[in-house]
TORKOL-4160 file (C-alpha; in steps of 0.2 Angstrom, whole numbers, padded with zeros to 4 digits, m for minus):
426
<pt num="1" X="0000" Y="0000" Z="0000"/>
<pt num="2" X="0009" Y="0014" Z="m0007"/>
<pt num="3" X="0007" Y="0030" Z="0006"/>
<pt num="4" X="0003" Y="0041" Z="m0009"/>
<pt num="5" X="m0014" Y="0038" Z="m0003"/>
<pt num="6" X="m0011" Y="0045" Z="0015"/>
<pt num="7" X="m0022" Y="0060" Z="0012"/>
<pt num="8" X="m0038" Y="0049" Z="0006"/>
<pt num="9" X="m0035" Y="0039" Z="0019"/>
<pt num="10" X="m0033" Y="0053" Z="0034"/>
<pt num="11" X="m0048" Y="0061" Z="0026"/>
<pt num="12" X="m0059" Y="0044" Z="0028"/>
<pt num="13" X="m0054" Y="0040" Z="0043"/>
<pt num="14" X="m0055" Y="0056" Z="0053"/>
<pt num="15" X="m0066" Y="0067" Z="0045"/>
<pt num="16" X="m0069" Y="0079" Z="0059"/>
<pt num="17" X="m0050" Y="0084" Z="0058"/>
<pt num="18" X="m0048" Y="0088" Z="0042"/>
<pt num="19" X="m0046" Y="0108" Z="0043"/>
<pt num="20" X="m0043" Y="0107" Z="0063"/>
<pt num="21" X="m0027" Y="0110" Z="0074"/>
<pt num="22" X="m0017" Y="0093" Z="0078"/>
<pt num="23" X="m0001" Y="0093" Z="0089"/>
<pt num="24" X="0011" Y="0079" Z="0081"/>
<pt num="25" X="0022" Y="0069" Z="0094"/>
<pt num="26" X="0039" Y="0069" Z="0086"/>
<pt num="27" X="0052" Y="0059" Z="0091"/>
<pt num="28" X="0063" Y="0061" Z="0077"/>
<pt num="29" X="0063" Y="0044" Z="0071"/>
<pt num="30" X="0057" Y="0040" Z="0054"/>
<pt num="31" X="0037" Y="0034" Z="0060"/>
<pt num="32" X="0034" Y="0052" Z="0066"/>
<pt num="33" X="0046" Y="0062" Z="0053"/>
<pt num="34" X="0035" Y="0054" Z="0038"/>
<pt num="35" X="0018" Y="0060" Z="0051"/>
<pt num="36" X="0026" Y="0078" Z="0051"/>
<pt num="37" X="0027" Y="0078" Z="0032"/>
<pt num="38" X="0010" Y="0068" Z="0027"/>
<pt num="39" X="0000" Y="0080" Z="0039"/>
<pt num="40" X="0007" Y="0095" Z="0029"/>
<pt num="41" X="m0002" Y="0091" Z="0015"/>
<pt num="42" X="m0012" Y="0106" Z="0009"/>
<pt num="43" X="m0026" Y="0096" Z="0006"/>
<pt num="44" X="m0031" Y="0092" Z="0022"/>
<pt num="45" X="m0028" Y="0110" Z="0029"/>
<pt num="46" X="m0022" Y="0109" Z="0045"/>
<pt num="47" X="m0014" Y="0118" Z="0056"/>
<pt num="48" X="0001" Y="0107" Z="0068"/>
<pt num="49" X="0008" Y="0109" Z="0082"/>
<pt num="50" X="0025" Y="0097" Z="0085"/>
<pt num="51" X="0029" Y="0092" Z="0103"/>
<pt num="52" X="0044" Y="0083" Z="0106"/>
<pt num="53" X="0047" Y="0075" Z="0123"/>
<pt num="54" X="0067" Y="0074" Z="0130"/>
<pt num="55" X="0068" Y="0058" Z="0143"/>
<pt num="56" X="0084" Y="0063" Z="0148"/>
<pt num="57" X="0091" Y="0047" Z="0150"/>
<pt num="58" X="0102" Y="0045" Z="0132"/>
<pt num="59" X="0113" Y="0061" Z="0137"/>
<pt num="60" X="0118" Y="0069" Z="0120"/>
<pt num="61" X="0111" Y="0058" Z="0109"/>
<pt num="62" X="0093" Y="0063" Z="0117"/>
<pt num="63" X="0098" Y="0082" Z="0116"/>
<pt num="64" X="0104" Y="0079" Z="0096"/>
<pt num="65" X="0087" Y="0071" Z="0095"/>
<pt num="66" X="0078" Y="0087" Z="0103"/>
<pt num="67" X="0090" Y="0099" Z="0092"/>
<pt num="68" X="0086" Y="0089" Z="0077"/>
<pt num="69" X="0067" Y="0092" Z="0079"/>
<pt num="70" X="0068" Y="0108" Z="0083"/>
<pt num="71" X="0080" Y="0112" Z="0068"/>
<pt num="72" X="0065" Y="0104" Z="0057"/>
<pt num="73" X="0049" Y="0110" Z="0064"/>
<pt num="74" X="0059" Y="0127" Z="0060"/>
<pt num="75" X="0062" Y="0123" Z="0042"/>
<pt num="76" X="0044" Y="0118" Z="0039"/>
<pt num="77" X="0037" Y="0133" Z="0051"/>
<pt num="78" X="0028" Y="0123" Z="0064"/>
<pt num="79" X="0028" Y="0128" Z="0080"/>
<pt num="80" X="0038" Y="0117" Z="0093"/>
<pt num="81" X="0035" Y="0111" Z="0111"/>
<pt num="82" X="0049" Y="0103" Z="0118"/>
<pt num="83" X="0046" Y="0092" Z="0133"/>
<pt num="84" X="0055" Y="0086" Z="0147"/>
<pt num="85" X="0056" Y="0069" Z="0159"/>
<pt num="86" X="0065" Y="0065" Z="0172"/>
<pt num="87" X="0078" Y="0053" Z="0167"/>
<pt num="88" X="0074" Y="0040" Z="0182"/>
<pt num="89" X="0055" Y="0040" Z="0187"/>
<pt num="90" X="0051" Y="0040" Z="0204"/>
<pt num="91" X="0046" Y="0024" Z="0214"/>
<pt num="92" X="0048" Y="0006" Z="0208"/>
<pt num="93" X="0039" Y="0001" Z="0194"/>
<pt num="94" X="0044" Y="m0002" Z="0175"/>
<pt num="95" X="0053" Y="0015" Z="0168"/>
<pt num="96" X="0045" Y="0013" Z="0151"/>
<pt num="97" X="0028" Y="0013" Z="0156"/>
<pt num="98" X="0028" Y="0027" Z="0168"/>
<pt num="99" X="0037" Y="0035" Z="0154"/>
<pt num="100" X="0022" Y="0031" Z="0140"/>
<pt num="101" X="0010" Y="0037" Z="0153"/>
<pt num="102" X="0021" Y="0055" Z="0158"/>
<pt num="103" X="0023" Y="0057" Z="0140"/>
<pt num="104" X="0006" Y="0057" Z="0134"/>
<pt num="105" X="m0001" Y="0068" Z="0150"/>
<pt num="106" X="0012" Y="0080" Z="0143"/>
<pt num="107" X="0009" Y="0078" Z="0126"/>
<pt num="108" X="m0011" Y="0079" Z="0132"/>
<pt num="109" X="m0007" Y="0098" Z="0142"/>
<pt num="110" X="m0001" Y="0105" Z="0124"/>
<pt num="111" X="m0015" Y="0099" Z="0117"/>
<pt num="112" X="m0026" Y="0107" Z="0128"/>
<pt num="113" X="m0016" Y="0123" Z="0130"/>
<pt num="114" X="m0015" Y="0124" Z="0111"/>
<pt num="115" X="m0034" Y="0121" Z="0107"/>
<pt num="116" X="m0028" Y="0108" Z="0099"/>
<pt num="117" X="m0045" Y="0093" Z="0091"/>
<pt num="118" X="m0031" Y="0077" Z="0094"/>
<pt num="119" X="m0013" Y="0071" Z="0097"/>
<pt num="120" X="m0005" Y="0063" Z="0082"/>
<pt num="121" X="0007" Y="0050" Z="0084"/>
<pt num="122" X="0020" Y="0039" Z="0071"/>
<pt num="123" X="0013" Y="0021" Z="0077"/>
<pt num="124" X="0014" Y="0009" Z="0061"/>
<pt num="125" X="0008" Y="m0007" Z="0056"/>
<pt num="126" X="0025" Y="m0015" Z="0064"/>
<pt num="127" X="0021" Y="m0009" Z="0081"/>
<pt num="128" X="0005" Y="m0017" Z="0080"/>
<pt num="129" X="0012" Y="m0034" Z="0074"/>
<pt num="130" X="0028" Y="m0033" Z="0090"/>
<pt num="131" X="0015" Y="m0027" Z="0101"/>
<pt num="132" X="0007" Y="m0042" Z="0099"/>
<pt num="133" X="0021" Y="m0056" Z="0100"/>
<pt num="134" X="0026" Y="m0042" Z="0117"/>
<pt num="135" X="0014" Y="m0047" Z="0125"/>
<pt num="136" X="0010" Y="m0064" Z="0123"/>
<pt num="137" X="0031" Y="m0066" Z="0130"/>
<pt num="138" X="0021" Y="m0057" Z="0144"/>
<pt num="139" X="0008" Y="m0069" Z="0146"/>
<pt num="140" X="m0006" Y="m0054" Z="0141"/>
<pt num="141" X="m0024" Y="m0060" Z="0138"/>
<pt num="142" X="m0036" Y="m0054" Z="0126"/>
<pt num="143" X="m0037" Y="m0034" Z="0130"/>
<pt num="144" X="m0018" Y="m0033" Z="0131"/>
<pt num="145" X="m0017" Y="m0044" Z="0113"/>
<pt num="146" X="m0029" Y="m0033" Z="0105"/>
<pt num="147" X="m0017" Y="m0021" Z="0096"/>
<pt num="148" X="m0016" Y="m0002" Z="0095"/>
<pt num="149" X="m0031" Y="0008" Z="0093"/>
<pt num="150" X="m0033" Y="0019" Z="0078"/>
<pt num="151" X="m0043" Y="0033" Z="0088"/>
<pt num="152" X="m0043" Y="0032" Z="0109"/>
<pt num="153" X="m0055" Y="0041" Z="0120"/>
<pt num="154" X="m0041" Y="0051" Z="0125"/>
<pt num="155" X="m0040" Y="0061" Z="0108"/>
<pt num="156" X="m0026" Y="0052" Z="0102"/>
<pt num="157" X="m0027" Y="0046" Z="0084"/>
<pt num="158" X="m0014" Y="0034" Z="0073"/>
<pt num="159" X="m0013" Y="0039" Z="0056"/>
<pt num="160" X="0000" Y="0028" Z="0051"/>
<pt num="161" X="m0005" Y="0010" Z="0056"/>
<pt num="162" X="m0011" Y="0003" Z="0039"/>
<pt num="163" X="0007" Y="0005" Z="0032"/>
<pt num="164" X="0022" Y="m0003" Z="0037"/>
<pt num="165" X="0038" Y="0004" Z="0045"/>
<pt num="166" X="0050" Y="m0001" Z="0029"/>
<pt num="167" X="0035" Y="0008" Z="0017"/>
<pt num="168" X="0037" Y="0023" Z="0026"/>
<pt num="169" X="0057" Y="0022" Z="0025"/>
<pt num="170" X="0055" Y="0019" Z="0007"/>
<pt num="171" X="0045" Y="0035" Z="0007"/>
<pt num="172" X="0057" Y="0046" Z="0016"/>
<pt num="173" X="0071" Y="0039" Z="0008"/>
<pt num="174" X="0064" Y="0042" Z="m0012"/>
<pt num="175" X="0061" Y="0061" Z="m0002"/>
<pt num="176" X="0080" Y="0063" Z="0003"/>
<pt num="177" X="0070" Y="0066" Z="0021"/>
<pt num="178" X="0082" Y="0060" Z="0036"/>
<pt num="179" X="0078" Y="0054" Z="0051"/>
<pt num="180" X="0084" Y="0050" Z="0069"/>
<pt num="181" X="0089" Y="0032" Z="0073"/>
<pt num="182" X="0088" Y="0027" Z="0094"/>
<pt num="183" X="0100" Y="0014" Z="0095"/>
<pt num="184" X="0089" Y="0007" Z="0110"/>
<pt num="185" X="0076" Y="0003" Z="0095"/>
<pt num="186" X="0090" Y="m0010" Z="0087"/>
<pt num="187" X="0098" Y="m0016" Z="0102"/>
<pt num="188" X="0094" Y="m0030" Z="0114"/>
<pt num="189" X="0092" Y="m0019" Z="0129"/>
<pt num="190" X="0073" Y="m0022" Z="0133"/>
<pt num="191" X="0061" Y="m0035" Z="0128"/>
<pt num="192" X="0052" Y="m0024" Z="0112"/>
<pt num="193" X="0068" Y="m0022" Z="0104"/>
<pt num="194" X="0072" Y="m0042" Z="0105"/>
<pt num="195" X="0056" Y="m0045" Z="0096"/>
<pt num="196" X="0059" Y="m0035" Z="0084"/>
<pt num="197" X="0079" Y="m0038" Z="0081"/>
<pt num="198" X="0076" Y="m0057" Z="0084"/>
<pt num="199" X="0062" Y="m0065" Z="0089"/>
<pt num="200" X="0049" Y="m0059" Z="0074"/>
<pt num="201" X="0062" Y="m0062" Z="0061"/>
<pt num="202" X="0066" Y="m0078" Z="0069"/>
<pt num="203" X="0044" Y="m0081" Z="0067"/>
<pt num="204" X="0045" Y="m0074" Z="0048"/>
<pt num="205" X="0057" Y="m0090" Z="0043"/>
<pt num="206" X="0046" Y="m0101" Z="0050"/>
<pt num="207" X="0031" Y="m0091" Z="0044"/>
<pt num="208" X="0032" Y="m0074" Z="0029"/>
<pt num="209" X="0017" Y="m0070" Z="0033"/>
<pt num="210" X="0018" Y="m0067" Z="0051"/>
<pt num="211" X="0016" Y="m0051" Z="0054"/>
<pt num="212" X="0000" Y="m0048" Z="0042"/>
<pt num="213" X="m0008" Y="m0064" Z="0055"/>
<pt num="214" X="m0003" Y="m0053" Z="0067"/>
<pt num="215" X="m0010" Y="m0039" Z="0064"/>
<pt num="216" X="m0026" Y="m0049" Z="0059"/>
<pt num="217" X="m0025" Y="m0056" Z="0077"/>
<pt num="218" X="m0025" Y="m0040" Z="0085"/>
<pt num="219" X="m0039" Y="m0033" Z="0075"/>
<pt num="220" X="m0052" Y="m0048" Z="0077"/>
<pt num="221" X="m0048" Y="m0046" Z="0097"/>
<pt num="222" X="m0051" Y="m0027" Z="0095"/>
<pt num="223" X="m0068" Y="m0031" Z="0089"/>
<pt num="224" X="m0073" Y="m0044" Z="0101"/>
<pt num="225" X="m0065" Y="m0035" Z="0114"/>
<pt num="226" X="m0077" Y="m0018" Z="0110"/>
<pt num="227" X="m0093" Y="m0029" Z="0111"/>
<pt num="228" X="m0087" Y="m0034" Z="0129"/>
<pt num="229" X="m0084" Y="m0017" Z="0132"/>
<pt num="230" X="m0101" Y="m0011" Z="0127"/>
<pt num="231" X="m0110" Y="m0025" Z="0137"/>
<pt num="232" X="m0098" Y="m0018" Z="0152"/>
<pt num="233" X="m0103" Y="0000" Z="0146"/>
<pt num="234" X="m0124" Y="m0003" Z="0146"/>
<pt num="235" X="m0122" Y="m0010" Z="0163"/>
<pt num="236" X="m0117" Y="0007" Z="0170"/>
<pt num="237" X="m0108" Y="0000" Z="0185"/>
<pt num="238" X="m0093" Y="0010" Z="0187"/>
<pt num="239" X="m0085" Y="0014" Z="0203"/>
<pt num="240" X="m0077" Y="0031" Z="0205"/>
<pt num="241" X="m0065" Y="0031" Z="0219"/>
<pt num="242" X="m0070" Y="0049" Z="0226"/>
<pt num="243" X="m0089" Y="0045" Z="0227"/>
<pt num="244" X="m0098" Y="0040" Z="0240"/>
<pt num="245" X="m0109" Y="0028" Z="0230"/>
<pt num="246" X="m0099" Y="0010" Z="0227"/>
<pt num="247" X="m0107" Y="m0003" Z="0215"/>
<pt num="248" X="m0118" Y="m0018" Z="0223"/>
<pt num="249" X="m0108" Y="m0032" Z="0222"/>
<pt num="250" X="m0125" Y="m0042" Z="0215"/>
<pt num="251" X="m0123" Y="m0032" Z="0200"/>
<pt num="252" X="m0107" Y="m0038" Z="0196"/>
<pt num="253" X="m0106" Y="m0055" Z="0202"/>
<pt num="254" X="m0123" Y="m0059" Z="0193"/>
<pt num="255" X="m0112" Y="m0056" Z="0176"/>
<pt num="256" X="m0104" Y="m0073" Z="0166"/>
<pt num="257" X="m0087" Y="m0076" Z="0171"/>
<pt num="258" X="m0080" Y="m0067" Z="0156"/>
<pt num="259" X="m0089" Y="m0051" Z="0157"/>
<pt num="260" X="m0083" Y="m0049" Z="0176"/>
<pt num="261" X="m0064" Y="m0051" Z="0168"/>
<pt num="262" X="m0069" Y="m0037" Z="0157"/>
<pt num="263" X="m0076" Y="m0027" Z="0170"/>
<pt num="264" X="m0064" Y="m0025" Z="0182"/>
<pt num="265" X="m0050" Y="m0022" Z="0168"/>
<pt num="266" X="m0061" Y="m0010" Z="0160"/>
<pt num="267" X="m0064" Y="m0001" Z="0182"/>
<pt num="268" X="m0043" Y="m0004" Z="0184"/>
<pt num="269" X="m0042" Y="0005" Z="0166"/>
<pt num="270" X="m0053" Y="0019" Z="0171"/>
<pt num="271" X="m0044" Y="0022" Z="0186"/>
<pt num="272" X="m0028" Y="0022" Z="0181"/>
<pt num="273" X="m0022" Y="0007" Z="0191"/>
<pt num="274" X="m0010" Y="m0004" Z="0181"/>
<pt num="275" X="m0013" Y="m0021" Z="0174"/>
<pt num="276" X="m0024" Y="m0034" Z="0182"/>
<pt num="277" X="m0015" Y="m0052" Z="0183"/>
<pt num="278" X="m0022" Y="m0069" Z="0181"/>
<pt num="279" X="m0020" Y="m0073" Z="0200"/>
<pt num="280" X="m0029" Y="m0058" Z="0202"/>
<pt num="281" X="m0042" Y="m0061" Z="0193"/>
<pt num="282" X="m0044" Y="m0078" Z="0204"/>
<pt num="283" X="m0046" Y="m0069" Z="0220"/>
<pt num="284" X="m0058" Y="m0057" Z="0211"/>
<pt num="285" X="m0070" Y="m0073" Z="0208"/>
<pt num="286" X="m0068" Y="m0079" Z="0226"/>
<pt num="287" X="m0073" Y="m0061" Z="0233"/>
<pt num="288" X="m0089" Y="m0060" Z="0222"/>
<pt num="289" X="m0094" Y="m0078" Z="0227"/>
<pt num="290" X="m0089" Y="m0081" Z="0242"/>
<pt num="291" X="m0086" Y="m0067" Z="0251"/>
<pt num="292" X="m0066" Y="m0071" Z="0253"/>
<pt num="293" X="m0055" Y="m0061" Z="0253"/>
<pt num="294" X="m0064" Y="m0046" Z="0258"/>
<pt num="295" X="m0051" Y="m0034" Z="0249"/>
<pt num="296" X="m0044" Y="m0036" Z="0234"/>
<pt num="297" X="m0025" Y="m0027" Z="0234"/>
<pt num="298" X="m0021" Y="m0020" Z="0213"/>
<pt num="299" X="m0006" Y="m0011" Z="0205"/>
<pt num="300" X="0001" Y="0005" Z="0212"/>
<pt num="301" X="m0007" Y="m0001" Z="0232"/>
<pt num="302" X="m0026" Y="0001" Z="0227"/>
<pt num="303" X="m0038" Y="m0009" Z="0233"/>
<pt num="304" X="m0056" Y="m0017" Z="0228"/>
<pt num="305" X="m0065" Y="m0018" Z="0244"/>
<pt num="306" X="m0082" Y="m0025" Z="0248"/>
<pt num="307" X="m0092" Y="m0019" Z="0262"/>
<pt num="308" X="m0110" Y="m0016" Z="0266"/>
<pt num="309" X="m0114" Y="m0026" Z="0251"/>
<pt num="310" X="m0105" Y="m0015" Z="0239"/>
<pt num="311" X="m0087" Y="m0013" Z="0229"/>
<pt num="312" X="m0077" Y="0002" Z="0235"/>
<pt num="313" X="m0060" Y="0009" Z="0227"/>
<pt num="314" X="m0048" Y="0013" Z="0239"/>
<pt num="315" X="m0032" Y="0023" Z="0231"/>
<pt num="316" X="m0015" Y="0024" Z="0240"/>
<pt num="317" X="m0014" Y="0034" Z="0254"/>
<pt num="318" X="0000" Y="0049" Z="0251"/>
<pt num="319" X="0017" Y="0047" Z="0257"/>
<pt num="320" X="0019" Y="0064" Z="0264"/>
<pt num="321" X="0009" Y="0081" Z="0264"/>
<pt num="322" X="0008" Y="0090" Z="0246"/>
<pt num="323" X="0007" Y="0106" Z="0241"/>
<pt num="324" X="0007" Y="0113" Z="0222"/>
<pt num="325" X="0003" Y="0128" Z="0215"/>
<pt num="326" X="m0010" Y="0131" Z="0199"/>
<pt num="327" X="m0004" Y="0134" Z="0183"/>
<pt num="328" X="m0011" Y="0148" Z="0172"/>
<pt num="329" X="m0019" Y="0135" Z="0161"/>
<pt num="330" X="m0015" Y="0119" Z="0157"/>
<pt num="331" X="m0013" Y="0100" Z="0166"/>
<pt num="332" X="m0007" Y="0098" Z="0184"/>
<pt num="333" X="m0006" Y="0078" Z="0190"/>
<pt num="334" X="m0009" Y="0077" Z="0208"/>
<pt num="335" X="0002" Y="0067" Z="0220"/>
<pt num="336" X="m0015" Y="0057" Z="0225"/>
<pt num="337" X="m0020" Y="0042" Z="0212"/>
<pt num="338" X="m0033" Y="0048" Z="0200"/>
<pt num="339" X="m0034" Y="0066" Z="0202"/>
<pt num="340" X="m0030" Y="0078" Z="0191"/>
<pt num="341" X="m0034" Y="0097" Z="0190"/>
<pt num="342" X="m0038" Y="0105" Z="0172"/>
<pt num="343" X="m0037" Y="0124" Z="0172"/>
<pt num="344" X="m0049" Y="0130" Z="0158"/>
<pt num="345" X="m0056" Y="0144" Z="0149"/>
<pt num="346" X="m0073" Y="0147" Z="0161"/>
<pt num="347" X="m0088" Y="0138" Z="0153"/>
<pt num="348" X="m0102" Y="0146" Z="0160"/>
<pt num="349" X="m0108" Y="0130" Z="0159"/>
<pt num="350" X="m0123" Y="0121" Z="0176"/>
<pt num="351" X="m0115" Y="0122" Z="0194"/>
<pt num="352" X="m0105" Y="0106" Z="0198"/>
<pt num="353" X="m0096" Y="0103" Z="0212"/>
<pt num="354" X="m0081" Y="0095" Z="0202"/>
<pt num="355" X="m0080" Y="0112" Z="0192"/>
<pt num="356" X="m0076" Y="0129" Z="0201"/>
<pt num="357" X="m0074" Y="0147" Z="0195"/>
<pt num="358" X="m0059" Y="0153" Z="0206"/>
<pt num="359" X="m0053" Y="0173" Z="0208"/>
<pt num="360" X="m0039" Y="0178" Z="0198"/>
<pt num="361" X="m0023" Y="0174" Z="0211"/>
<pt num="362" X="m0008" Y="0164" Z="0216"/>
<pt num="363" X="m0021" Y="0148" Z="0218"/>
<pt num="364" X="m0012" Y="0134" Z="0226"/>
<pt num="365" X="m0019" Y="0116" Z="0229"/>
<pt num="366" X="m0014" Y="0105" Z="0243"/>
<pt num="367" X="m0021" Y="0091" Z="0254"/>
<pt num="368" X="m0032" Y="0095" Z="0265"/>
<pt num="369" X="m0027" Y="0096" Z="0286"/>
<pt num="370" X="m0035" Y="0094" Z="0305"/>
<pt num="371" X="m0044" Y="0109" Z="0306"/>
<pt num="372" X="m0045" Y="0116" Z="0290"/>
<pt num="373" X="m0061" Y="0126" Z="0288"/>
<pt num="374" X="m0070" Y="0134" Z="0273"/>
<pt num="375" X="m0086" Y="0145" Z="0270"/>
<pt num="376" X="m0088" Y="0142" Z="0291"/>
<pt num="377" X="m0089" Y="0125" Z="0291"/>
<pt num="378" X="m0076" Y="0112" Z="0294"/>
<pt num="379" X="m0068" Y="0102" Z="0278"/>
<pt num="380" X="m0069" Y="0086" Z="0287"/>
<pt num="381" X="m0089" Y="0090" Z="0290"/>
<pt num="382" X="m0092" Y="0094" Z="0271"/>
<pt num="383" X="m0082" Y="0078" Z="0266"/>
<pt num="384" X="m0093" Y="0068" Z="0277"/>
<pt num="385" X="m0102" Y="0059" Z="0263"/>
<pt num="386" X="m0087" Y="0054" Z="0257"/>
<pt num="387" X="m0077" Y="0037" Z="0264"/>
<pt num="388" X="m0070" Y="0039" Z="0280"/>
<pt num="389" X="m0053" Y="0033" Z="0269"/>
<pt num="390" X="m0052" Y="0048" Z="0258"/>
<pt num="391" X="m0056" Y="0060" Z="0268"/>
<pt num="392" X="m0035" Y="0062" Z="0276"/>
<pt num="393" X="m0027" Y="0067" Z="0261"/>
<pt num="394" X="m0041" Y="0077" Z="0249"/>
<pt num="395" X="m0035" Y="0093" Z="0241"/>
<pt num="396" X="m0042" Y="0108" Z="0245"/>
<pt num="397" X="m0039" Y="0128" Z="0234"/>
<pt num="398" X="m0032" Y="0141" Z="0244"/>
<pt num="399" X="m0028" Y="0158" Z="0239"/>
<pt num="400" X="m0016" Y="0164" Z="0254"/>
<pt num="401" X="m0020" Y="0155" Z="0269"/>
<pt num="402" X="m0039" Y="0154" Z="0264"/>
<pt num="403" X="m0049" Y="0139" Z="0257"/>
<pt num="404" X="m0057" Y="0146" Z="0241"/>
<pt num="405" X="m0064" Y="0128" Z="0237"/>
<pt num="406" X="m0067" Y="0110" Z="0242"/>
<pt num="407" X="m0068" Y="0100" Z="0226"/>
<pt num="408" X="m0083" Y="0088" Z="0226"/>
<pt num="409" X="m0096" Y="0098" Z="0241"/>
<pt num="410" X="m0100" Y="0115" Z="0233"/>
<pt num="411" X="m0100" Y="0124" Z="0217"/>
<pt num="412" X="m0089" Y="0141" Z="0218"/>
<pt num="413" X="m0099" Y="0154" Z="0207"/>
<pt num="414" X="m0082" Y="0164" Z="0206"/>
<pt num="415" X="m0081" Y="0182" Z="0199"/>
<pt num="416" X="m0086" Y="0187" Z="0181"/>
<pt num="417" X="m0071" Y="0181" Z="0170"/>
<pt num="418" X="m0063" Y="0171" Z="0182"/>
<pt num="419" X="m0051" Y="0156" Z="0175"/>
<pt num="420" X="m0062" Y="0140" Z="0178"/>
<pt num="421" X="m0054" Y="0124" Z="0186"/>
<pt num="422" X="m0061" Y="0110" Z="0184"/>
<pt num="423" X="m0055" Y="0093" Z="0195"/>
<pt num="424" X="m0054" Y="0080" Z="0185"/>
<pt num="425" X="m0056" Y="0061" Z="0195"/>
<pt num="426" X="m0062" Y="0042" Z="0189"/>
């Protein structure tokens, strides 16, 4: 499939950006290079953003990287964000996936602060294909086999994935278009980069055709996976970790086995908790049918609870008291599991207790303390219908030394033209 036909394609595919705004994620590898150049064509009349993000962590290959994108955003005039990440993520955990999470919140906030309809990414038909084998080495079921999506909720969309990665080459090189090589991708230093040097070529002996059944693979589990996930979706059972509602755990246990899997990956997914494992999984069965165990413990120390005949979330409990100021606009991540706060352009939209109107200061947002007080009232009083659990480490707006809002209890009407901060939670 020759890419000749990438503008028909980007033009069927996603109609409602043709003529919008798009920040492109540019590494400076070939995948997103080609993006860069595709998206420029006059045809589909957009206007890009690029964004580069700098992990820190390959010293001066990394900064040639960044210079490299810069130097080319500027000879095709398009404005460039570069981005940075601490070279060694905090906590345990696996650096690469904290890092594909960091990367698209950051990518997300110059969307967001560049009005901006989605994020565009290099992703190819390739990825897909080691994707698949990736996770299989890994012992992933069905969701995690089912391949990269083509759009994501999350206003992330994949131009790229019905070509190949040494299509696109082919394309840059008949260009005399260079490109970046990361010499991580070639190596044998982690577990993608085996599939891809030695494991799938290894599978393409055996099999030419592998990588096509791969991706074939990947899409029929896509599909079958989006019926489960409608099913789970009618249902309407979700649990938000800051509400004082839980779901009845008769809901969920009266599901066939296969829709409870779905459900609770689809609840970890919506959380932002990690992966769910098999033995997981096991435990989750006991605790809808038997009662035992009473709690259930997930990635990153949440747990599923069951109590009074319902399923609670409960998140981590902060290490240490926080404190973090507000920016102008844009994304701040709060150091409390699921929350984030979005600074946005006031809507005038209905009173909600999640969004508030705030007056134009130096806003800061910390955790919430013995004693704090708002409007008259104690915090802890107005969190009361909130689990007892939460309750020690919610954040609280304060201008100065004085709570201007408790997210969750009371709308904040806010002078005329304030900025309007909207707290964001599963």
């Amino acid at each position: 499939m020759s890419l000749d036909g990438f503008p028909r394609h980007f033009r069927e595919t996603f109609p409602g950006l043709v003529g919008r705004r798009l920040v492109v994620a540019l590494s400076g590898g070939g995948d997103s290079v080609a993006l860069l150049h595709l998206l420029l064509d006059p045809s589909l009349g957009l206007e890009l953003e690029a964004a580069h993000v700098h992990h820190g962590a390959r010293g001066a290959e990394a900064d040639a990287d960044a210079a490299f994108c810069r130097k080319l955003c500027g000879e095709l005039g398009v404005p460039f964000h570069l981005l940075f990440l601490p070279p060694v993520p905090p906590g345990a955990g696996s650096r690469e996936a904290w890092w594909r999470a960091r990367r698209y919140e950051r990518l997300e906030a110059v969307r967001v602060r560049t009005g901006a309809a989605a994020v565009a990414t290099g992703h190819q038909r390739d990825d897909v294909a080691e994707g698949v084998v990736v996770q299989l080495l890994r012992g992933g079921g069905p969701r995690a086999l089912s391949g990269i999506a083509e759009t994501t909720e999350d206003r992330v969309v994949r131009p790229l994935l019905p070509w190949s990665r040494e299509t696109i080459r082919d394309w840059l090189r008949g260009r005399g278009i260079a490109w970046r090589e990361d010499a991580t991708n070639t190596g044998s230093s982690n577990l993608r980069s085996r599939v891809r040097t030695t494991v799938l070529p290894a599978m393409e002996a055996a099999s030419p055709a592998v990588r096509r059944h791969l991706v074939r693979l990947a899409g029929d589990l896509a599909e079958a996976e989006a019926a489960f996930a409608a099913v789970v979706e009618s249902l309407g059972a979700w649990i938000r970790p800051y509400s004082p509602r839980g779901v009845p755990v008769a809901t969920v246990a009266a599901l066939p086995a296969a829709l409870r899997i779905r459900w609770l990956h689809a609840q970890a997914a919506r959380a932002g908790i990690g992966p769910v494992s098999r033995g997981q999984v096991r435990l989750f069965h006991g605790l809808l049918d038997q009662g035992v165990p009473r709690g259930l413990a997930l990635a990153g120390r949440w747990r599923l609870l069951s109590a009074r005949g319902h399923l609670w979330l409960e998140p981590p409990a902060p290490v240490r008291p926080w404190e973090l100021p507000l920016p102008a606009t844009g994304t701040v991540e709060l150091p409390l599991p699921g929350w984030r706060v979005a600074v946005v352009p006031r809507s005038g939209g209905s009173p909600s207790p999640w969004r508030a109107a705030l007056p134009p200061g130096k806003l800061r947002i910390r955790s919430a303390r013995p004693g704090d007080r708002a409007w008259g009232r104690r915090v802890a009083e107005l969190l009361e219908p909130y689990p007892r659990h939460l309750r020690r480490a919610w954040p609280v707006v304060t201008l100065g030394d004085t709570i201007v809002w408790v997210p969750g209890t009371e709308a904040s009407a806010g002078p005329t033209g304030a900025p309007e901060v909207e707290v964001i939670c599963p």
